[in-house]
C-alpha positions in Angstrom: 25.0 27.4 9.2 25.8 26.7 12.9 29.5 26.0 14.2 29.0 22.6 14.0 28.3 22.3 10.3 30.7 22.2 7.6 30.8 25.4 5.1 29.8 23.1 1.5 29.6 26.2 -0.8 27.0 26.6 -3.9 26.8 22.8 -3.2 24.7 23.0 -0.5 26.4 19.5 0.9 29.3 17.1 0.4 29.8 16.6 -3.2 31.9 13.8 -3.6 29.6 11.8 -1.6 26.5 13.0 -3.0 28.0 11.8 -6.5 29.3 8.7 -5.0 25.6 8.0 -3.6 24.0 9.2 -6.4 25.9 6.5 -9.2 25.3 3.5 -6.5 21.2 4.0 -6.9 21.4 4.7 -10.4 23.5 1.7 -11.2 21.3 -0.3 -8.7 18.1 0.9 -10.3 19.9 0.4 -13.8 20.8 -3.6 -13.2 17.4 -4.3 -11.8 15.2 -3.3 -14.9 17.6 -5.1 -17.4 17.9 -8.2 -15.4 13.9 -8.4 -15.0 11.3 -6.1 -14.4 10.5 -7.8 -11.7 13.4 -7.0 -9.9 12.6 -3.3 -10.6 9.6 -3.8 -9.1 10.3 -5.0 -6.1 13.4 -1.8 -5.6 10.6 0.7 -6.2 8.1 -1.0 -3.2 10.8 -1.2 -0.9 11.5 2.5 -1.8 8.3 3.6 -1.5 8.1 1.3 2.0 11.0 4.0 3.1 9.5 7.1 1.9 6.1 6.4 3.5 8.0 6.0 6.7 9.8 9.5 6.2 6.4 11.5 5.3 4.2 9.5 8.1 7.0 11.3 10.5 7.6 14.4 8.9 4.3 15.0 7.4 1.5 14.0 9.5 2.0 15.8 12.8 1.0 13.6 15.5 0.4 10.3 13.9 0.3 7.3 15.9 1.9 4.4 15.4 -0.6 2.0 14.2 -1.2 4.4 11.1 2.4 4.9 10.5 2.9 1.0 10.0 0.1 1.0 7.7 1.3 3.7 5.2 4.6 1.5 5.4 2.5 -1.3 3.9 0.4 0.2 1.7 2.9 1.9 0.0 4.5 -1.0 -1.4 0.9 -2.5 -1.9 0.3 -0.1 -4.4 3.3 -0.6 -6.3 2.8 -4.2 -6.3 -1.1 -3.6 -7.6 0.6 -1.5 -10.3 2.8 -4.6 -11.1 0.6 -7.3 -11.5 -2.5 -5.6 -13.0 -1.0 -2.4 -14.7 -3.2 0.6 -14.8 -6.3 -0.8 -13.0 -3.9 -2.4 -10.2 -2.1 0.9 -9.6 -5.8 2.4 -9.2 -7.4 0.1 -7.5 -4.7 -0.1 -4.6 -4.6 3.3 -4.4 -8.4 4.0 -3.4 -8.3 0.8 -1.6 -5.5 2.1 0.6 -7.3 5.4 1.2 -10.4 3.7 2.2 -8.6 1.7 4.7 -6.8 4.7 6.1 -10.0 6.4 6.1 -11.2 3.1 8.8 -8.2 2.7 10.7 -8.0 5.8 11.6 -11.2 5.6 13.2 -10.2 4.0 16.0 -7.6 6.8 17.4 -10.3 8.8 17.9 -12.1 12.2 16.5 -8.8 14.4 17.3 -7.2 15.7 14.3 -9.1 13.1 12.7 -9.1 14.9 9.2 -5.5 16.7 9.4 -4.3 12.9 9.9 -6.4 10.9 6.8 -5.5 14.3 4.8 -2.1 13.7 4.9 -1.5 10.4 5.2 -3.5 10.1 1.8 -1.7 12.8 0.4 1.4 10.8 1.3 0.5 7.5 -0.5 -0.8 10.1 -3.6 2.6 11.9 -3.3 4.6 8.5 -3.0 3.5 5.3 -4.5 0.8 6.5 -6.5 2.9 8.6 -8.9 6.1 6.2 -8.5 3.7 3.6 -9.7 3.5 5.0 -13.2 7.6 4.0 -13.2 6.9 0.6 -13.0 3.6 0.4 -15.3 6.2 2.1 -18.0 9.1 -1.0 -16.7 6.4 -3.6 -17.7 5.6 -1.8 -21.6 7.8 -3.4 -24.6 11.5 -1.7 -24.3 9.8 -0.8 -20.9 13.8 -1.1 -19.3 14.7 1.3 -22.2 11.5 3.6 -21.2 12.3 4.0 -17.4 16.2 4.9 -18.6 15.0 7.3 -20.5 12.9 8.8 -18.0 15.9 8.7 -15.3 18.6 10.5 -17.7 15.8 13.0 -18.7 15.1 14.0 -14.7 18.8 13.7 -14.0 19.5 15.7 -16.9 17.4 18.8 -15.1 19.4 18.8 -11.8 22.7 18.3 -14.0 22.0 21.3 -16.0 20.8 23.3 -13.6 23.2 22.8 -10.9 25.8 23.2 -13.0 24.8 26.5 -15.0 23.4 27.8 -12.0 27.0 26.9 -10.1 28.4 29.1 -12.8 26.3 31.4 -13.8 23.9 31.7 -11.2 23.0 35.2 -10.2 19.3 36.0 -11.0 16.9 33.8 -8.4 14.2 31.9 -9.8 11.9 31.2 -6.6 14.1 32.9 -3.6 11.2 32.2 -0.6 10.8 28.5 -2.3 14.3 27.6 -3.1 16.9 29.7 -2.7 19.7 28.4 -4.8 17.3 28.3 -7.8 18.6 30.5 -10.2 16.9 31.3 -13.9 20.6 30.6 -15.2 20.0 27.6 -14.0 16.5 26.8 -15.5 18.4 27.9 -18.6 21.5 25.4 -18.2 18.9 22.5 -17.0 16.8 23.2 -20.6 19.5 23.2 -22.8 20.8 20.0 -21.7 17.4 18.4 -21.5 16.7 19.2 -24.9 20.2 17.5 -25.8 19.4 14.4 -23.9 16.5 14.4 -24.8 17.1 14.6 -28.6 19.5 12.0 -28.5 17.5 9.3 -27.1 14.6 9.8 -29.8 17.1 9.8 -32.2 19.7 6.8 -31.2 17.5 5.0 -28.6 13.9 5.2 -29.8 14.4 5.6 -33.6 12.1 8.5 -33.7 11.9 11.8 -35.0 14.0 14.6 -33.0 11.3 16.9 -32.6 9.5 14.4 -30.1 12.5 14.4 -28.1 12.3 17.8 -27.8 9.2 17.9 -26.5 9.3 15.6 -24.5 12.6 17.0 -22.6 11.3 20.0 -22.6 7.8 19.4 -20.9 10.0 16.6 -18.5 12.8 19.6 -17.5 9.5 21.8 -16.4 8.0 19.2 -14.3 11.2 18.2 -13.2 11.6 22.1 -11.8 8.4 21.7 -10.4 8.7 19.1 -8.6 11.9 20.6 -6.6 9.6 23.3 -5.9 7.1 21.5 -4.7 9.3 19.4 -2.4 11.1 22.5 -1.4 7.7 24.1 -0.7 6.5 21.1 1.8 9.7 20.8 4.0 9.7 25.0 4.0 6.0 24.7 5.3 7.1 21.9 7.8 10.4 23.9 8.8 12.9 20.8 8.0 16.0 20.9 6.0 15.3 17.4 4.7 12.8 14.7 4.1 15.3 12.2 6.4 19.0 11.4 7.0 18.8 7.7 5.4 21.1 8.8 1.5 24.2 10.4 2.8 24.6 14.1 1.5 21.0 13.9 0.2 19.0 13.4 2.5 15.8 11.3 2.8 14.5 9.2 -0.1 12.0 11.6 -0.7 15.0 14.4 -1.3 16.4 12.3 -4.0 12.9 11.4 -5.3 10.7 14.9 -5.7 11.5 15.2 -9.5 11.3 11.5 -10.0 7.7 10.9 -9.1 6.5 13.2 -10.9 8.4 12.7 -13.8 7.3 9.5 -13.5 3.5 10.0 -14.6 4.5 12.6 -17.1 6.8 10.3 -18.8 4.2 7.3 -18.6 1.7 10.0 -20.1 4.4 11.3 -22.8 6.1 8.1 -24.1 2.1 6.2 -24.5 1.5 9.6 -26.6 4.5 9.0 -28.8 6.1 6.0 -28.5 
C-alpha cells in the first residue's frame, strides 16, 4: 500500500461502493432477461465489447491497434452468433473469429507473430466464448429463470467466502495466487452454496434437493477456480486489476472471472438436469 492509497482492511477496497456497484449490474442484468432475452443479449455483447478491450491491453503485450479494434468486434460477434443460432452460432463465430485473427495479424508482420494470435485468441476463448453459454441458457424455456439461478449461485461463492473468510479467515488457501483466499473461506462459500443452491431446486425449479446440491457444489468449485485463475493471469502480468472502468472492482473482467466460467458449467449442469 503506498501513501497515497487508502488503508480498506480484509476488504481489499471500498465496500460501500463495491456493494453499491455490485446491486446496479445485478439489477441491470436482472431487468434485461425478464423483459426479453433479447435485451440480455445485447448487455452481454456490449460487455464482452469492454472486456476484449481490457485483455487486448493488458494481455497481449504489444498489440497494435488494428488487432485491438477487431477483438472489440468480434467479441460481441460471437455473442450475437450464440443468439441467433444457439450452439452452432456460438461455435461457428468463435473459429471464425480466430481464423480472422489468425489473417489480420498477418499484415503487422512476423514479430511476436504467435505471442500476439496466442493471446488474442485466448482472449475471445476466455471472454465471449464462455460468456456465450449465458445467453444460449437466456434463450432455453425458463431460460430468464436459468441465468438467475446461475448469477445467485456464483454470487453466492464470493458471498460466502468473503464473509467466512472476513471472520474466520486464518488458514490460506492459495497464498502465491490469492492471498486473501482462506480455506475458512472455501468453507463459508460451500455452505452457503449448497443453501442456495438447494433452495432454488426446491422452490424455483420443482426439483429434487439433491440436484441442487450438486449442482452448487460443483458451481462453488468452479467459481473458486475461476478467481484463481484470474488472480493467476494479472499475477503473471504484474497488474492489480483487469481495468479501472467498475468503481472498487475494477475492470469488467474483475467482476466477471467466476461468471464465465460458471457460465459453461451451468449451461452443461442445468441441460443434465433440468
Amino acid at each position: 500500500m503506498t501513501v497515497n492509497e487508502p488503508d480498506y482492511g480484509k476488504a481489499g477496497r471500498n465496500l460501500p461502493v463495491a456493494i453499491a456497484v455490485g446491486l446496479g449490474l445485478f439489477v441491470t442484468v436482472i431487468s434485461s432477461l425478464f423483459i426479453d432475452s433479447r435485451f440480455f443479449a445485447i448487455l452481454a455483447a456490449f460487455g464482452m465489447m469492454l472486456a476484449a478491450r481490457e485483455l487486448g491491453r493488458t494481455l497481449v503485450v504489444g498489440l497494435s491497434a488494428r488487432i485491438n479494434i477487431l477483438l472489440q468486434i468480434l467479441a460481441p460477434a460471437i455473442i450475437v452468433g450464440a443468439a441467433v443460432a444457439g450452439p452452432i452460432g456460438l461455435l461457428g463465430t468463435f473459429v471464425g473469429s480466430a481464423l480472422i485473427v489468425l489473417a489480420v495479424r498477418l499484415l503487422d508482420g512476423p514479430e511476436a507473430y504467435v505471442h500476439h494470435v496466442t493471446r488474442s485468441i485466448f482472449a475471445l476463448a476466455y471472454a465471449p466464448l464462455l460468456a456465450g453459454f449465458a445467453v444460449l441458457l437466456s434463450t432455453q424455456e425458463n431460460g430468464a429463470w436459468k441465468v438467475l439461478a446461475f448469477i445467485l449461485l456464483t454470487a453466492a461463492t464470493d458471498l460466502g467466502g468473503y464473509a467466512a473468510g472476513a471472520i474466520f479467515g486464518k488458514h490460506l488457501m492459495a497464498p502465491n495466487v490469492s492471498p486473501n483466499k482462506s480455506w475458512e473461506g472455501f468453507a463459508g462459500a460451500l455452505v452457503l452454496q449448497l443453501i442456495v443452491g438447494i433452495a432454488l431446486w426446491i422452490y424455483v425449479f420443482d426439483q429434487p434437493w439433491w440436484q441442487g446440491a450438486i449442482v452448487g457444489f460443483a458451481m462453488m468449485l468452479t467459481a473458486t477456480i475461476g478467481d484463481l485463475v484470474e488472480s493467476m493471469i494479472k499475477r503473471d502480468l504484474g497488474i492489480k486489476d483487469m481495468g479501472s472502468l467498475l468503481p472498487a472492482h475494477g475492470g469488467v473482467m474483475d467482476r466477471l472471472d467466476s461468471l464465465v466460467v460458471n457460465a459453461f458449467v451451468a449451461w452443461l449442469l442445468f441441460g443434465f438436469f433440468l
